[in-house]
Structure formats: C-alpha cells, structure tokens
C-alpha positions as CSV (number, residue, x, y, z in Angstrom):
1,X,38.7,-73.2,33.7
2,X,35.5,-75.1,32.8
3,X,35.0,-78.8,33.4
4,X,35.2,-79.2,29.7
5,X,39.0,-78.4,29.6
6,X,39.9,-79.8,32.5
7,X,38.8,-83.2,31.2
8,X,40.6,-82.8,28.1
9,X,43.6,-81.2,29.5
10,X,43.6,-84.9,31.5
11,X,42.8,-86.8,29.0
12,X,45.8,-85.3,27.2
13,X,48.4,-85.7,29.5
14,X,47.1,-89.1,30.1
15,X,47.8,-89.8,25.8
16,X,51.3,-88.1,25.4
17,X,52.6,-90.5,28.6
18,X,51.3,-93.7,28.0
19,X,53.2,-94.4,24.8
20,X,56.3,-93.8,26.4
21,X,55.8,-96.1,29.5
22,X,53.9,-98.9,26.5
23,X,55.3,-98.5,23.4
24,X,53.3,-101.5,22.3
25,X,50.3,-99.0,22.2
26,X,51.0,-96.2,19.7
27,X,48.8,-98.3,17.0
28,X,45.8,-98.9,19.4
29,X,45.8,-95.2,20.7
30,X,46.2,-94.1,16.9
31,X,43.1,-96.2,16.1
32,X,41.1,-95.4,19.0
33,X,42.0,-91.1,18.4
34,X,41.2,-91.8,14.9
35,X,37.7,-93.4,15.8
36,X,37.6,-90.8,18.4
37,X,37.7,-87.8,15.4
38,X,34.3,-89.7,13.2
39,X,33.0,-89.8,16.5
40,X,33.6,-86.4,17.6
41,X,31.7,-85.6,14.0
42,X,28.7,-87.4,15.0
43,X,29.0,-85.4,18.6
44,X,28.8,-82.2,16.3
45,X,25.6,-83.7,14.5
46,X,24.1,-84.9,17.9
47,X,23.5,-81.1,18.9
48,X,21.2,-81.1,16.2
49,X,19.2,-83.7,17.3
50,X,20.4,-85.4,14.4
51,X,22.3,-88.6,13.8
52,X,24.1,-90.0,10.8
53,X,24.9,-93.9,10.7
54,X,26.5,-93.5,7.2
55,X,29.6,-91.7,8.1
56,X,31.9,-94.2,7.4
57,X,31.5,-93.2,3.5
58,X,33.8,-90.0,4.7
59,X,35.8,-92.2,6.7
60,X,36.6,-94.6,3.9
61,X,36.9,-92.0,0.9
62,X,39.7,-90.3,2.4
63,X,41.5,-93.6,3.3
64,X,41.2,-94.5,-0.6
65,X,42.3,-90.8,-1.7
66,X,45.2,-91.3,0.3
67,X,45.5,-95.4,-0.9
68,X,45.1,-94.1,-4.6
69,X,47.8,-91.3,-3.9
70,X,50.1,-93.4,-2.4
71,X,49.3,-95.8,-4.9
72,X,50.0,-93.1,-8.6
73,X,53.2,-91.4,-6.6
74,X,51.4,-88.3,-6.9
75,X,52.4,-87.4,-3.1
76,X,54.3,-90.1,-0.4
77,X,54.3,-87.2,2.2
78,X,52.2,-87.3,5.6
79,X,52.0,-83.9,6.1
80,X,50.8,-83.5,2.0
81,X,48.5,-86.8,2.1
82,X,46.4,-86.4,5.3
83,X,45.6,-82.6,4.2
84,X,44.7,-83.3,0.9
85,X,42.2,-86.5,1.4
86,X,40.9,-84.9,4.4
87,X,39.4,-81.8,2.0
88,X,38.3,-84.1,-0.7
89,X,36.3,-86.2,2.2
90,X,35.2,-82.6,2.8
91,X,34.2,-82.2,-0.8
92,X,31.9,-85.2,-0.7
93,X,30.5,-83.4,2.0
94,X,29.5,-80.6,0.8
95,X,28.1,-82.7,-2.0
96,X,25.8,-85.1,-0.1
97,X,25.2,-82.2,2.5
98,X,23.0,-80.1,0.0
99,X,20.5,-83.0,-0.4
100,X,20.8,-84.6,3.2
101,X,19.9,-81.3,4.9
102,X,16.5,-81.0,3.7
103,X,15.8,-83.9,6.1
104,X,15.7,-84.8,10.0
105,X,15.1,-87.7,12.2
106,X,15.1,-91.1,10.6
107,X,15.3,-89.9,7.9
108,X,18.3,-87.6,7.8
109,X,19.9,-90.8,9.4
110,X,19.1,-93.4,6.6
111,X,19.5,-91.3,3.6
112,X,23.3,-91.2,5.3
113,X,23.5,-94.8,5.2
114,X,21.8,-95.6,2.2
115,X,24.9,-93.3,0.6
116,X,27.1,-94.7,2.5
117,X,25.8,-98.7,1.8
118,X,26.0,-97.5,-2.2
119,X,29.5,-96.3,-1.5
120,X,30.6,-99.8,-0.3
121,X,29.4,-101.1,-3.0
122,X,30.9,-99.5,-5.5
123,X,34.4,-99.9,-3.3
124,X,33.2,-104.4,-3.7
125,X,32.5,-104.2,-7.2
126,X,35.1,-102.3,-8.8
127,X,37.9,-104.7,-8.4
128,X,39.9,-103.5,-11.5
129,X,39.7,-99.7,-9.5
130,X,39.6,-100.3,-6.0
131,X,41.0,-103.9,-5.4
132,X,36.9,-105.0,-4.4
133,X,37.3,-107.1,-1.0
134,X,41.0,-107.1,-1.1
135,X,41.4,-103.5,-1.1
136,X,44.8,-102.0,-1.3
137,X,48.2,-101.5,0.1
138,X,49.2,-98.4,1.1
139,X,53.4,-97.9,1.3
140,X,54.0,-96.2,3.9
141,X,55.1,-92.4,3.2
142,X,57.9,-90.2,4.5
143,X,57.5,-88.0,7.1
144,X,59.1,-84.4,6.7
145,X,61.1,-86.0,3.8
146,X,62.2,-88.8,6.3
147,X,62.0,-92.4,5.6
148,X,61.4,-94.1,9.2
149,X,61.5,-97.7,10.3
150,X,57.8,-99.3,11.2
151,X,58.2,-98.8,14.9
152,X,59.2,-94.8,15.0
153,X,56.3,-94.4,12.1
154,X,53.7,-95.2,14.2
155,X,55.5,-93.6,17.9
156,X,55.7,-90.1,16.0
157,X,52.0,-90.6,13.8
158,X,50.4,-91.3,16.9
159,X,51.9,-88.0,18.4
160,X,50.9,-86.0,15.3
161,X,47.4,-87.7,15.3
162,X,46.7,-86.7,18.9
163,X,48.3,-83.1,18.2
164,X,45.6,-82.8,15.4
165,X,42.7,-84.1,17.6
166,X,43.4,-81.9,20.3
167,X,43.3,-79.2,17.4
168,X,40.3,-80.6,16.3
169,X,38.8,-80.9,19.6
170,X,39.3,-77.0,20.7
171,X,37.8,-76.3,17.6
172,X,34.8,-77.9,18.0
173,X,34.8,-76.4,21.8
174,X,34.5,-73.3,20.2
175,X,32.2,-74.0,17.6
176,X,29.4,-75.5,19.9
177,X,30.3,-72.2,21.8
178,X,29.6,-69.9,19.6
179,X,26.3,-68.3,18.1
180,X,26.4,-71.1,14.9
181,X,27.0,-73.8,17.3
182,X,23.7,-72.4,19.9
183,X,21.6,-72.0,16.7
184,X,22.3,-75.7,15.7
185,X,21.2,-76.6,19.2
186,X,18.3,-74.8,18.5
187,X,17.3,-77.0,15.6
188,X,16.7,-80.0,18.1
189,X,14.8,-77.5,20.2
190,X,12.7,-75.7,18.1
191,X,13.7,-75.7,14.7
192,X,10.6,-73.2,13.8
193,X,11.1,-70.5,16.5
194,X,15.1,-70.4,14.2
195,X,13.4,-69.5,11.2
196,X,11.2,-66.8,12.8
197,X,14.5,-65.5,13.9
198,X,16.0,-65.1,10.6
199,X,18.3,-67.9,10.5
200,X,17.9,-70.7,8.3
201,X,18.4,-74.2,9.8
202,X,19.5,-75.8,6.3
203,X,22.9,-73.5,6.3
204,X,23.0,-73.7,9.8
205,X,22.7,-77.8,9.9
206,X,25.0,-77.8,6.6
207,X,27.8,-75.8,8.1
208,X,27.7,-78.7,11.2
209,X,27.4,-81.7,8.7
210,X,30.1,-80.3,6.2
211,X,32.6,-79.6,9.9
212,X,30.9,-83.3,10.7
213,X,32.5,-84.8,7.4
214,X,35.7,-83.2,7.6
215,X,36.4,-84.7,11.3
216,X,35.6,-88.0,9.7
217,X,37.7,-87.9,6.8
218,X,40.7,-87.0,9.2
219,X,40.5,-90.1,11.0
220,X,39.8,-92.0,7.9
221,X,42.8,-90.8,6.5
222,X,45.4,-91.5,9.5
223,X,43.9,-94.4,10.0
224,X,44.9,-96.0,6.3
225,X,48.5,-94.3,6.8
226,X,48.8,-96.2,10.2
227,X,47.2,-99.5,9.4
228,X,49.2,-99.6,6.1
229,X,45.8,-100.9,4.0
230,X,43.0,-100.1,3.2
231,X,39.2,-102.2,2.6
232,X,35.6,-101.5,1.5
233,X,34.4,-102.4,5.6
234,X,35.6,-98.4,6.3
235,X,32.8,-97.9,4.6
236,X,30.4,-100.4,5.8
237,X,27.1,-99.8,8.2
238,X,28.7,-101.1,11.4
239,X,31.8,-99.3,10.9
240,X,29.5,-95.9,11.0
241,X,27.3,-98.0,13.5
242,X,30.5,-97.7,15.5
243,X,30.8,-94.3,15.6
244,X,27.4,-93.6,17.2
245,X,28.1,-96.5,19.4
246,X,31.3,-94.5,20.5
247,X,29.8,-91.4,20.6
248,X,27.1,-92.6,23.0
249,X,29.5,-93.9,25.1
250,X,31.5,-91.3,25.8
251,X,28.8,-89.0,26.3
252,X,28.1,-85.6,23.7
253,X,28.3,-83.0,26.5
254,X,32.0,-81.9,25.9
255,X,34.6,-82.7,23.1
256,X,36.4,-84.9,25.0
257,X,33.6,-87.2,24.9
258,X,34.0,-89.2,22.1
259,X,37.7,-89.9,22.7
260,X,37.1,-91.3,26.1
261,X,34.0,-93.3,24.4
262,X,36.5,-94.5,21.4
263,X,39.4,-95.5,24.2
264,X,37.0,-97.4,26.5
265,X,35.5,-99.4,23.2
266,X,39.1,-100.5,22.2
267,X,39.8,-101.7,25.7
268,X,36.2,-103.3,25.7
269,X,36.5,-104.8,22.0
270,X,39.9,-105.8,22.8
271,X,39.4,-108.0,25.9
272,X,36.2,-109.3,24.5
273,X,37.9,-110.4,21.3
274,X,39.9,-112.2,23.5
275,X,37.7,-113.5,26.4
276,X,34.3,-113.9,24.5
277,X,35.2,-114.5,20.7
278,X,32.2,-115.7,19.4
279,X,30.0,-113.3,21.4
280,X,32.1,-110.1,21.2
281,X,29.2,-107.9,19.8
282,X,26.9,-108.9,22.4
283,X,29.6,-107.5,25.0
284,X,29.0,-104.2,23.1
285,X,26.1,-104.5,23.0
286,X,25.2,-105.2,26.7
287,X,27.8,-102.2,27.4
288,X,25.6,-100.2,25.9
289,X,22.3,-100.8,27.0
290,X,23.8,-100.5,30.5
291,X,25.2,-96.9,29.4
292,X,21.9,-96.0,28.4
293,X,20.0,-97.5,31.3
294,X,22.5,-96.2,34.2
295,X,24.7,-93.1,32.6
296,X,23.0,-91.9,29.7
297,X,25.2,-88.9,30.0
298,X,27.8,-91.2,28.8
299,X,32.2,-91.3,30.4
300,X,32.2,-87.8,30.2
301,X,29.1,-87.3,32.2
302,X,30.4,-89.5,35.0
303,X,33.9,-87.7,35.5
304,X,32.5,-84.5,35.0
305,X,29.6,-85.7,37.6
306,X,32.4,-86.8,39.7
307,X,34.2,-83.7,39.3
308,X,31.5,-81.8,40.5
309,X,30.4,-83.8,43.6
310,X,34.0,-83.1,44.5
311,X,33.7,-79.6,44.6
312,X,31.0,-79.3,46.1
313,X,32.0,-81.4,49.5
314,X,35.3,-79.2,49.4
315,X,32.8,-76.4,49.6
C-alpha cells in the first residue's frame, strides 16, 4: 500500500476516535473536514499549476441554496439538502469554468476572485433576498426523517461529513491517478507539448475546475447545516485566501493533505485566538512563511518524509 493510503487510512482512524473520547469536538472536526474538502479543491487545481483565491463563491452558494431551501420548506432533509446545493455549486461551476479556463497564472487566479468579490457583494446588498450582513438562519433539518437534539446532530453530521470526505478523498486519489489527472499535470509542465498530443488543456483544466467546485460546494454546504447560519464572509477573499493557506499547509502531494493542513489551522487559529487576539493573523501568517521556508512539501510531506526515513533504516 502506497504512502498515500497509509496516511489517510491514519488520518481516518485518528477522526472516527477522537469524537468519542471529546465529544466537545464534533463541531470543530466538522469545520475543519469541511475546510479540508474547498481545500482539497484547490489541491486538484494546484496540479495545474493553477490557483484560485475565489473559491469561496462555491463555498458560499451552496450554503445559501441550502439556507434558502431550508428557508421555502422545499426540502428539511440532510441527505436531500447537501446533494442538491452541492450540484447547483457545481452548476455555477461549469458556468464560470467556460470563461475562467481560457486563462492561467495570475490571471486565472484573479478573474476567480474578482467573481467571487462580485458574489459577496451581491450576498451585502440584497438585504430584502439574502438578509445583507446578517445573513440567515438555517433550522436545522431531519436526518433520515429523524428529528435529533443539538448534541447527536452534530456527533452523527460530523460522522457523515467525514464518510463523504473520505469518499471524496479516494476519488480524487484516483483522479490525479489516472490519464486526465497526468494530463492536467502536464498543463503546469508543458501545456504546449498536450496540445501537440491531441489533448486539449481547456477540457482537461475544466474537467479539474468543474471536480474543483464541486468539492467546495460540499463543504460549503455541511458547513451552513452544522453552524446553523449562514453570512456573505463564506464568500469573502480571505475565506478563499484560507483555502490556499490550508492547502499549502498540508502539502498537495496526496489527498490527505489538505485535511491535515485544515486540522493543524483550526488548532493554530484556535490557540491563537486565544493567546494572541489582536495578532492572530500574523500567527498565520508567520506559520506560513516558516512552512514555505523549512517544509515546502507541506504536513503531508513531513510524515510521509518520516515514513520513508523509517523504512529505509529498517532496511
């Protein structure tokens, strides 16, 4: 078994058995597996070469699809909600995708913000739709039919969001695995020897972005189910700064990455918020340089350089 999913396999067993021993957690872990999913989006766009600091528009519009469901009684089910506003996120997707494609480098990563930035603004202005600042309440659903106390909501969503990331995750394995996954590397290695080969980059870059969007809208909509409420700063820049951040992190060479980088930035924001109020960011920020600077392969470059070092002194 490959490094890859030995990490994750770790990582799992690590997730289903601290909620039981801290039941305290299920809300953080939720957060941090939703983060974990944008993240993992980015990871998928990162192959590319390419990086997108306006994903939390995908984030956010499937936490309002499920808000505005929730809200008309048109569907009060988990298992109906999450599907539902994760395709429309996908929708939007495919939408953007057709016009963002066409570009790369800083580009490619501003055009996603700019859309994103004119997103939040619409989500600020249109108080009468979407509640502006405020935002809006989301009642919490059933789950198979079953109306559940606060406490067991979030201990069983958490189990079902980590169920769905480790869907997600294996996926994505398999994705960067196959031939579409190798051509999108190829894009960030020589985008022009692809096209001599037949394959176009646009379709292969807008199969990874639509894929990209999807993951995002996942954790966007878990995260409005959990948290109960929803507000236009899902879809501001440092909430999609936050993603890159956390993809960083944790390191793109494997899927478990960005769930190790999205777990390690709730433990750092947590105890910074607490230790270093006023100067929280530049915690972050310092965490990152030093990330860059000393282990640019990121938490899952360490372990799985760890890993390694291991086998080979057993050898």
């Amino acid at each position: 078994m490959s490094r890859q999913y030995l990490i994750g396999a770790g990582l799992l067993i690590a997730l289903v058995a601290f909620p039981l021993l801290s039941p305290w957690s299920t809300v953080i872990l939720t957060v941090a597996l939703c983060e974990g999913l944008a993240a993992l989006g980015i990871l998928v766009l990162l192959r590319a070469g390419q990086v997108s600091f306006g994903h939390g528009l995908y984030f956010a519009f499937s936490a309002y699809v499920v808000a505005f469901m929730a809200a008309a009684h048109l569907g009060h089910e988990v298992l109906l909600l999450v599907p539902i506003a994760t395709a429309a996120s996908g929708l939007v997707a495919a939408l953007v995708g057709l016009f963002i494609v066409r570009y790369r480098a800083i580009f490619f990563g501003m055009l996603n913000l700019a859309i994103s930035m004119v997103f939040f603004s619409l989500l600020e202005k249109l108080f009468s739709i979407t509640g502006g600042a405020d935002g809006k309440r989301v009642p919490r659903p059933t789950l198979l039919g079953m109306t559940l106390e606060r406490e067991s909501f979030e201990f069983w969503m958490f189990y079902i969001t980590l169920a769905l990331a480790a869907v997600a995750a294996l996926f994505v394995a398999r994705y960067l695995a196959s031939p579409g996954g190798k051509a999108l590397e190829a894009i960030k290695s020589n985008e022009t020897r692809l096209e001599y080969l037949g394959v176009s980059s646009r379709k292969v870059l807008y199969g990874a972005y639509l894929l990209s969007g999807l993951l995002a809208g996942l954790g966007g909509a878990i995260i409005a189910l959990v948290s109960g409420h929803v507000t236009p700063e899902l879809a501001y820049w440092i909430r999609s700064g936050e993603f890159v951040f956390i993809a960083i992190l944790g390191g793109v060479g494997g899927v478990a990455g960005p769930f190790l980088g999205a777990l390690m930035f709730q433990i750092i924001r947590g105890y910074a918020a607490v230790y270093a109020p006023e100067t929280w960011h530049a915690v972050l920020g310092i965490m990152l340089l030093v990330i860059i600077f000393f282990a640019p392969s990121g938490l899952y470059g360490l372990i799985a350089g760890r890993k390694r070092a291991s086998g080979e002194a057993a050898r």
